[in-house]
C-alpha positions in Angstrom: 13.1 22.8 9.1 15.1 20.0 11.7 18.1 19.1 10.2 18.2 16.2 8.0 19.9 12.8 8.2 21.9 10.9 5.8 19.5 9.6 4.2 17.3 13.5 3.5 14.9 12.9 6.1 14.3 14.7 9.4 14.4 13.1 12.5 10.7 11.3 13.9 11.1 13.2 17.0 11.1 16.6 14.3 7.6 16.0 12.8 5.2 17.6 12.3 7.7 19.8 10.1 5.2 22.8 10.7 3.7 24.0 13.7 0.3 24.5 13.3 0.2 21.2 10.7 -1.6 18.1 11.5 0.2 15.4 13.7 3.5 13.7 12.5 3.0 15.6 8.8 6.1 16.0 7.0 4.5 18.9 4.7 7.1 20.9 2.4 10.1 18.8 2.9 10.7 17.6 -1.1 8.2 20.8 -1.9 4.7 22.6 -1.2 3.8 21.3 -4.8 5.1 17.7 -4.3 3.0 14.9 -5.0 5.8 12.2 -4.8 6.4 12.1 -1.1 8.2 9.0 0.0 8.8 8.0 -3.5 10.9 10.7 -3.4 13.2 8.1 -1.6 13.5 6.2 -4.7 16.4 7.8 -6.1 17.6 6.4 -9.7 21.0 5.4 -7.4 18.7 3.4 -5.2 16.9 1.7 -7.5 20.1 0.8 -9.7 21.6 -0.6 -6.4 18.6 -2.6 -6.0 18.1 -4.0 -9.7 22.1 -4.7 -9.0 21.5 -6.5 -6.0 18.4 -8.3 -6.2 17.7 -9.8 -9.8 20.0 -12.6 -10.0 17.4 -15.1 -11.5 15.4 -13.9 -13.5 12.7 -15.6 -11.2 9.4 -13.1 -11.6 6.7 -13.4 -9.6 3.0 -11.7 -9.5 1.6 -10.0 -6.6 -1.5 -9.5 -8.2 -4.8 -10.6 -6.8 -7.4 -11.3 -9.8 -9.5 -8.1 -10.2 -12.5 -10.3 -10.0 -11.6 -12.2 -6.3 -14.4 -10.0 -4.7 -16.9 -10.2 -7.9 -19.6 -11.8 -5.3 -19.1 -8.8 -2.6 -16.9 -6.4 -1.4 -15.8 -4.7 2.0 -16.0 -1.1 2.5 -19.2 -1.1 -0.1 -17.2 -1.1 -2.5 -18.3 -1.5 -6.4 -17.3 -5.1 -7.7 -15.1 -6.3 -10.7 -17.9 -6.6 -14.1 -17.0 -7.4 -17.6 -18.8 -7.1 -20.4 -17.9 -9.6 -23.4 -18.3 -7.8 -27.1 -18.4 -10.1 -30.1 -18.3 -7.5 -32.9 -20.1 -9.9 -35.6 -19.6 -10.4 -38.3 -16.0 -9.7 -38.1 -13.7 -12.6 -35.9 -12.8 -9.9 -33.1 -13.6 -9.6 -29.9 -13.4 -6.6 -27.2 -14.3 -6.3 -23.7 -15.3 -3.4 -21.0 -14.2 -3.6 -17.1 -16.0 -1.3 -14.7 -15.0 -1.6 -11.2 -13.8 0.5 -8.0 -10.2 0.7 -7.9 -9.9 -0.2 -4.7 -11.8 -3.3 -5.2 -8.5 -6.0 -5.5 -5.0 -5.2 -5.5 -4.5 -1.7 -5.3 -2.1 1.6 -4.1 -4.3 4.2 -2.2 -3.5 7.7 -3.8 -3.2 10.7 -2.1 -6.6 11.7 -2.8 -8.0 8.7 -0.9 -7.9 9.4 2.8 -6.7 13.0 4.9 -6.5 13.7 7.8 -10.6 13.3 9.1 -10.2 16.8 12.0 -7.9 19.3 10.1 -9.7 18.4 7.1 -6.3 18.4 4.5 -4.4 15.7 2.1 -0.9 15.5 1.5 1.0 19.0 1.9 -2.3 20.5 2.9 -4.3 20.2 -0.1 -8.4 20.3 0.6 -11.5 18.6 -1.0 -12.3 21.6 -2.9 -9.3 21.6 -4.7 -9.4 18.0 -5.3 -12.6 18.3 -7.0 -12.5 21.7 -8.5 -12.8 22.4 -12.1 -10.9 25.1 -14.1 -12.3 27.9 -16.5 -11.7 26.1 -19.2 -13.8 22.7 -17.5 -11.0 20.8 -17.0 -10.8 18.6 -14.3 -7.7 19.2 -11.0 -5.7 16.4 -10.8 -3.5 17.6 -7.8 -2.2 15.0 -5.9 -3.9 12.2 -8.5 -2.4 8.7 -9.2 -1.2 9.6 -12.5 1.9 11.4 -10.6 3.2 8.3 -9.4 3.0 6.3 -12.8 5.8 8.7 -13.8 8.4 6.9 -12.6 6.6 4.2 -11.0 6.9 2.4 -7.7 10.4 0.2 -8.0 13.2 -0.4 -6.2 14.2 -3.1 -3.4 11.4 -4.6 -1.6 11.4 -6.8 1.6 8.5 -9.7 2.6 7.8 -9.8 6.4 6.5 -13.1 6.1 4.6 -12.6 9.7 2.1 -15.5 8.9 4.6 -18.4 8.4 6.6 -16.9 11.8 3.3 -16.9 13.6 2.6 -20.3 12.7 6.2 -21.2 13.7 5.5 -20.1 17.1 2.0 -21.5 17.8 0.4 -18.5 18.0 -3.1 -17.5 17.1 -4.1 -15.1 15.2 -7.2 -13.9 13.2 -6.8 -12.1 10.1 -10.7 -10.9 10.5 -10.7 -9.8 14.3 -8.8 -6.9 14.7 -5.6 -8.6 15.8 -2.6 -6.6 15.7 0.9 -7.1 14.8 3.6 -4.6 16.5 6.9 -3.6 15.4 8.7 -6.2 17.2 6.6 -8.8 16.0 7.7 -7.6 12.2 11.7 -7.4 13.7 11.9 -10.8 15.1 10.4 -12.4 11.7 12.5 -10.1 9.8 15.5 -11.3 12.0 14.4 -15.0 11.7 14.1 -14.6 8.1 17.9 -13.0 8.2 16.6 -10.1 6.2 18.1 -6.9 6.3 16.0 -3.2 5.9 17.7 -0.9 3.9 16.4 2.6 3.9 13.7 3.1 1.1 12.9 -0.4 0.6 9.4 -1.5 0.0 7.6 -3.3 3.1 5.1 -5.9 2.1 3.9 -7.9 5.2 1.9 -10.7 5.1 -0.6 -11.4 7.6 -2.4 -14.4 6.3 -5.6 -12.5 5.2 -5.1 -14.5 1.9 -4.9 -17.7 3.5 -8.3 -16.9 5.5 -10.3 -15.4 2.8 -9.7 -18.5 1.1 -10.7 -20.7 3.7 -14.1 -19.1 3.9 -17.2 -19.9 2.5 -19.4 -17.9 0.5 -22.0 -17.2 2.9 -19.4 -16.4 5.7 -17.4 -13.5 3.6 -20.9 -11.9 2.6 -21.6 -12.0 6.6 -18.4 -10.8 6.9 -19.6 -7.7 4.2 -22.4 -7.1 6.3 -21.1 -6.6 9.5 -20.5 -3.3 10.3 -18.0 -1.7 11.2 -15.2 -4.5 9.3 -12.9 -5.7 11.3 -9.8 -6.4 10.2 -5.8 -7.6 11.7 -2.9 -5.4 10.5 -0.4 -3.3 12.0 -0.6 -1.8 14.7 -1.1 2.1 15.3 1.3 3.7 17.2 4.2 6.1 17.3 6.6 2.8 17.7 4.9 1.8 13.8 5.1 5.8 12.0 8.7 5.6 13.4 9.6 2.5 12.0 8.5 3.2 8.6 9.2 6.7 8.5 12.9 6.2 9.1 13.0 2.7 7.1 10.6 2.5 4.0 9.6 4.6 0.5 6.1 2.8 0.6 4.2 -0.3 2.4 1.5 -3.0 1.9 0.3 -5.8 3.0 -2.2 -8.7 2.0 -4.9 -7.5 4.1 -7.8 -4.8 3.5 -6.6 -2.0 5.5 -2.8 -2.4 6.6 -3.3 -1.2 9.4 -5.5 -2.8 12.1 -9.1 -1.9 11.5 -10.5 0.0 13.1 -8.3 2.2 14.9 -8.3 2.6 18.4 -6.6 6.0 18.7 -8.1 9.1 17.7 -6.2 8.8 14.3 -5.8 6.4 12.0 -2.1 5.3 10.1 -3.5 6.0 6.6 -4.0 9.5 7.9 -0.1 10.1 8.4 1.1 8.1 5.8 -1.1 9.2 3.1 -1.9 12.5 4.3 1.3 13.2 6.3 3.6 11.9 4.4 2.5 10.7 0.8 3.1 7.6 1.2 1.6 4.7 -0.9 -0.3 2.0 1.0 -0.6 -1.3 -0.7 -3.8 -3.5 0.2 -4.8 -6.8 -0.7 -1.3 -7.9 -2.7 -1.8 -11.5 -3.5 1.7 -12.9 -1.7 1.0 -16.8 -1.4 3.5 -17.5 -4.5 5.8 -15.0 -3.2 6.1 -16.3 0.2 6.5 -19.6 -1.4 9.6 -18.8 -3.7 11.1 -16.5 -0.7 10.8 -19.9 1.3 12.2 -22.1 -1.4 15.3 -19.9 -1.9 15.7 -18.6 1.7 15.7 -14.7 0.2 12.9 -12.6 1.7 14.6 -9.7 -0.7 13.7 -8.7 -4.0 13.4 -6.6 -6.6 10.2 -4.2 -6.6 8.2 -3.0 -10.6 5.3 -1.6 -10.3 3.3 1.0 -12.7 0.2 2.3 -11.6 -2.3 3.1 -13.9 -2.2 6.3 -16.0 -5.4 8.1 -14.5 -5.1 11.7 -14.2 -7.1 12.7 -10.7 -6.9 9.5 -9.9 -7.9 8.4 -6.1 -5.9 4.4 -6.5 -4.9 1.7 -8.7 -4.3 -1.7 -9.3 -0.2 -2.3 -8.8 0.2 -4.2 -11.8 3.1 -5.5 -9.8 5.8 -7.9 -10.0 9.0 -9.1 -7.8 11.7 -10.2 -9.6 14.5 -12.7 -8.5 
């Protein structure tokens, strides 16, 4: 293995750690049985320094879309937000059932949601078979399910790129359902405008605007939206210049948008492939960060502190963040 840095990480330039693994993979560094990956990052020092640094307030503020936003349609065919309302007469109680895809709001992709599409592997080289295989005994794998993460959950210091307001600032255009793309130096000049500094194993949330435009459409035009195949979508940009970044910067990112990243790719890979499959790295899609933007605004702080606890599913693909930044 490349020798590590300060910070316990190998150099960009290093990856993939193996030879014969898939491109950029980081495979084996905290482990072949990890399941953690960048949240390995989250040290209990880190995130002390971060609860030390950042809640000053008290100030808390949801990044939670409603589960129900899409109830009238979903990208990516995805199930929609349904409850079911139980009045159990005669007795003055009431109960209720959700069914929906987890992926269907606010969520953290797991690392059983997307590998790398040619060699065929998720994180640290772990295949379909073994994601879905069942035990003598019938019991389900759960190998490199959800249900790792809400161990310690997903907290520590987390940055807004607030690339919508910036854009604005500037005058320039940008179309949060058109594929647009948004490159590293695009996110360092906000975060320089914003005079916010990246510490390493921060959480990146960017906001692109998606939010804004959703909202702004009507009801017709999102289920033509639905329809058109494939979904386009603005976000990051693929690249080495965008794995670098975060690799050397960040223990997990997410945006506001459906895919992060700019869909679709037009490499032959996409980012969710390295970062979920390469590196275990949670990616955050549609967090809900109007009312954040708005109190980072009001108090000219773009930093924050981070809680988030996935849900407890073992084998689990995602999850909503049940998420919160705290001031």
């Amino acid at each position: 293995m490349a020798n590590l840095n300060e910070n316990g990480i190998p150099p960009f330039e290093s990856l993939p750690l193996g030879e014969n693994d898939p491109p950029f993979s980081a495979w084996g560094l905290y482990g072949q049985s990890d399941e953690l990956g960048t949240l390995n990052r989250l040290t209990d020092e880190r995130v002390a320094a971060a609860a030390r640094d950042e809640i000053r307030t008290g100030v808390r503020v949801s990044l939670n879309w409603p589960l129900d936003a899409q109830s009238q349609g979903t990208f990516f065919s995805r199930a929609a937000f349904h409850q079911d309302m139980i009045q159990k007469a005669p007795r003055f109680i009431n109960d209720d059932v959700w069914t929906f895809n987890s992926q269907s709001s606010s969520q953290w992709d797991g690392l059983r949601h997307y590998g790398y599409q040619q060699a065929r592997r998720f994180y640290n080289g772990v295949t379909m078979e073994q994601v879905h295989g069942v035990d003598e005994h019938g019991a389900r794998s759960t190998v490199n399910g959800i249900q790792a993460w809400q161990e310690r959950g997903i907290v520590g210091r987390g940055v807004l790129v607030d690339f919508h307001a910036w854009r604005l600032a500037q005058g320039r255009a940008y179309d949060a359902f058109g594929r647009d793309d948004v490159s590293v130096d695009d996110l360092r000049a906000c975060l320089a405008a914003q005079g916010t500094e990246v510490r390493f194993g921060d959480i990146l949330l960017t906001r692109t605007g998606f939010m804004a435009a959703h909202a702004a459409k009507s009801r017709d035009e999102l289920q033509a939206l639905q329809a058109k195949l494939p979904h386009t979508f603005g976000g990051l940009r693929q690249g080495e210049d965008t794995l670098r970044w975060i690799w050397e910067n960040f223990s997990a990112v997410a945006g506001d948008q459906p895919s992060f990243e700019c869909w679709p790719t037009k490499l032959d890979y996409a980012m969710h492939e390295v970062l979920l499959a390469g590196w275990g790295c949670p990616i955050g899609e549609l967090f809900d960060l109007e009312a954040l933007a708005a109190h980072c605004r009001k108090v000219g702080r773009w930093s924050f502190f981070v809680a988030s606890e996935v849900c407890n599913v073992p084998g689990g693909v995602a999850s909503p963040p049940n998420i919160l930044a705290i001031f």
